[in-house]
C-alpha positions in Angstrom: 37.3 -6.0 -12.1 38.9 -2.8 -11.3 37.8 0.4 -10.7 40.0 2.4 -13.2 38.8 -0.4 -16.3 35.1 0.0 -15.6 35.5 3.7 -15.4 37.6 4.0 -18.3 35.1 1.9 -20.0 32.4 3.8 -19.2 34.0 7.1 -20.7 34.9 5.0 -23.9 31.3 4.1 -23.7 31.9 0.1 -24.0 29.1 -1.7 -23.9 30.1 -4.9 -22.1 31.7 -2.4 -19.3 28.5 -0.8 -19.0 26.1 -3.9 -18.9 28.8 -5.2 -16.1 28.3 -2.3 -14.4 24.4 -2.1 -15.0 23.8 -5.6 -13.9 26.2 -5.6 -11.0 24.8 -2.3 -9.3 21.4 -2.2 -10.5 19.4 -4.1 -7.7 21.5 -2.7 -5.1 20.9 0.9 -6.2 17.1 0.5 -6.4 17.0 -1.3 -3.0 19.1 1.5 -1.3 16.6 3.9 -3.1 13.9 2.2 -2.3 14.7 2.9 1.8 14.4 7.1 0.6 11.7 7.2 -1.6 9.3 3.8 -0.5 8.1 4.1 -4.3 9.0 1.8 -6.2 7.9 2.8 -9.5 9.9 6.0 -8.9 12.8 3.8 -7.8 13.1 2.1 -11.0 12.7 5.3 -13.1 15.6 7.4 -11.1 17.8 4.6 -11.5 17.1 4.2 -14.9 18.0 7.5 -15.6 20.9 7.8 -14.0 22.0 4.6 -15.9 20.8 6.4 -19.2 22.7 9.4 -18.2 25.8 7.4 -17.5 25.9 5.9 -20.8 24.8 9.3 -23.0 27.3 11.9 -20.8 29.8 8.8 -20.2 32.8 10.3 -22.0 32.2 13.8 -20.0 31.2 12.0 -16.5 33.8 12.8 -13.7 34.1 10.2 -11.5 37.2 10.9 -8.5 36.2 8.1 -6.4 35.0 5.3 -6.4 32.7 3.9 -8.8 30.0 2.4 -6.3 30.2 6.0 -4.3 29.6 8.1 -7.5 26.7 5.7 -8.3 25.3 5.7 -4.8 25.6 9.0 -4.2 23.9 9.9 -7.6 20.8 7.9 -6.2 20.5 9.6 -3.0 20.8 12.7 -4.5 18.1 12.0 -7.4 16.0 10.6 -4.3 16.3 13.7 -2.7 15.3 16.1 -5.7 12.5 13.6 -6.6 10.9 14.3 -3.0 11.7 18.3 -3.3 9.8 18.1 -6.8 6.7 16.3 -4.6 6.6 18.7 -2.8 6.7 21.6 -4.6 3.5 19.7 -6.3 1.6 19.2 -3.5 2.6 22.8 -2.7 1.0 23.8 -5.5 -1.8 21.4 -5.3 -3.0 23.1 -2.3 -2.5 26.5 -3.2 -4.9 25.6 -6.4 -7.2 24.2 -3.9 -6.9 27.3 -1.5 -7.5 30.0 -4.8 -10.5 28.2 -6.0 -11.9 28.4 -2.8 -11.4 31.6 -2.4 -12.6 32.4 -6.0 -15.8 31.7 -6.1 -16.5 32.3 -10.0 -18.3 35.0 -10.1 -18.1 38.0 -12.9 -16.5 40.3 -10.4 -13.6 38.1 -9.7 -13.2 37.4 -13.3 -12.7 40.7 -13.7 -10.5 41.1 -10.9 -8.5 37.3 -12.3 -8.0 39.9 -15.4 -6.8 42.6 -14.2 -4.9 40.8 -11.9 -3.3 38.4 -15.0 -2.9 41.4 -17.1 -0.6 43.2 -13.6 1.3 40.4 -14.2 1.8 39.9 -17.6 2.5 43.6 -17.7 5.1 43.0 -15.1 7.0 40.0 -16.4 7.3 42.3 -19.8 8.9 44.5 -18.1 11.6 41.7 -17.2 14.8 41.3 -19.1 14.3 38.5 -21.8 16.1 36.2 -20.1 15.0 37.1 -17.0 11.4 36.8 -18.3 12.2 32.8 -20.2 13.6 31.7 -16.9 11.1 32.7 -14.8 8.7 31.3 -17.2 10.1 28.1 -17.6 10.8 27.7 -14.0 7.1 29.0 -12.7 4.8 27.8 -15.7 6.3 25.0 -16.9 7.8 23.6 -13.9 11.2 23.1 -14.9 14.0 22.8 -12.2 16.8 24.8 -11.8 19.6 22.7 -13.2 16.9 21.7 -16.4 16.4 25.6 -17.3 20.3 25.7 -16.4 21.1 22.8 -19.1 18.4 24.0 -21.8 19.8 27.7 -21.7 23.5 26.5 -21.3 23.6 28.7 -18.5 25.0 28.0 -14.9 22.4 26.9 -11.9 23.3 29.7 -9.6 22.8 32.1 -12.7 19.0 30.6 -13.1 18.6 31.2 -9.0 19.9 34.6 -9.9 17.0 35.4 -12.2 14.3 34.0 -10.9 15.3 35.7 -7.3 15.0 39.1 -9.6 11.7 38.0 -11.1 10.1 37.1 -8.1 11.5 40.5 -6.2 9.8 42.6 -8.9 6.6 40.5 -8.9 6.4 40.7 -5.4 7.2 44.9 -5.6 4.7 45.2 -8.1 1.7 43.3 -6.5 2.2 43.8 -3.0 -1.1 46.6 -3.7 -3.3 44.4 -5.0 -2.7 41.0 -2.9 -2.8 40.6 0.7 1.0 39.4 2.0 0.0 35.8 2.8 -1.6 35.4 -0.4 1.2 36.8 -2.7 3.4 34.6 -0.2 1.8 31.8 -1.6 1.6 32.8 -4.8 5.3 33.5 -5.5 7.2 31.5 -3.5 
């Protein structure tokens, strides 16, 4: 079939187009995925998506090339922001690992984990409001850029923007009461 007919299908959202297209490229997107990420499960799911995404942002999907590049490309990049998430977990995992360690729980570090939270409670209300619900949604709930960027109808580089400002006045503001490597840690 051509190009320009799948494509156009795919912005009409037409169903046989897009199970064509879905049974054509499926398997060969998972396998090239499958030589990034060596998971399958994560494999299926990322391709999945992007299939789901195809179908729900069809009509508004920009597609220049060709068809198999735009699909390909959209797994290696998924591929590539699924490993940056793991390892921003395992970032975090560690960190967790390295504060309980070092907080032994005992009634003078809760007091200190107290006054330290309230620092930076006092700190982020000090923050813009939007300012403060990016930062939040990035650093607490874990959202990605481009999420807090879609949610907020905001662009990406504005979200980079804000947390950049959050973080610098965190960092300002706590630099007294943490040693560098361990505010490091904490706010990167």
């Amino acid at each position: 079939m051509e190009e320009k007919f799948l494509i156009q299908g795919l912005r009409t959202k037409n169903k046989i187009v897009f199970d064509f297209i879905f049974q054509y490229y499926y398997s060969g997107m998972c396998a090239y995925a499958e030589t990034i990420l060596k998971d399958e499960k994560a494999v299926e799911d990322i391709v999945q998506d992007i299939f789901v995404t195809l179908w729900i942002k069809g009509e508004k999907t920009e597609i220049t090339g060709s068809l198999k590049n735009y699909l390909f490309t959209s797994v290696k990049n998924r591929c590539f922001d699924y490993l940056k998430h793991q390892k921003v977990k395992s970032q975090s995992i560690v960190k967790l690992k390295y504060l309980e360690n070092v907080n032994q729980h005992t009634p003078e570090n809760w007091y200190a984990e107290t006054e330290l939270q309230k620092i930076i409670d006092d700190t982020l209300n000090t923050l813009p409001p939007r300012c403060r619900e990016i930062f939040q949604l990035s650093r607490f709930e874990g959202l990605k850029n481009q999420e807090i960027a879609d949610r907020l109808g905001l662009s990406k580089r504005t979200v980079e923007l804000q947390i950049s400002k959050a973080l610098k006045v965190l960092r300002k503001d706590l630099s007294p009461y943490l040693p560098l490597f361990l505010l490091s840690l904490l706010l990167k």
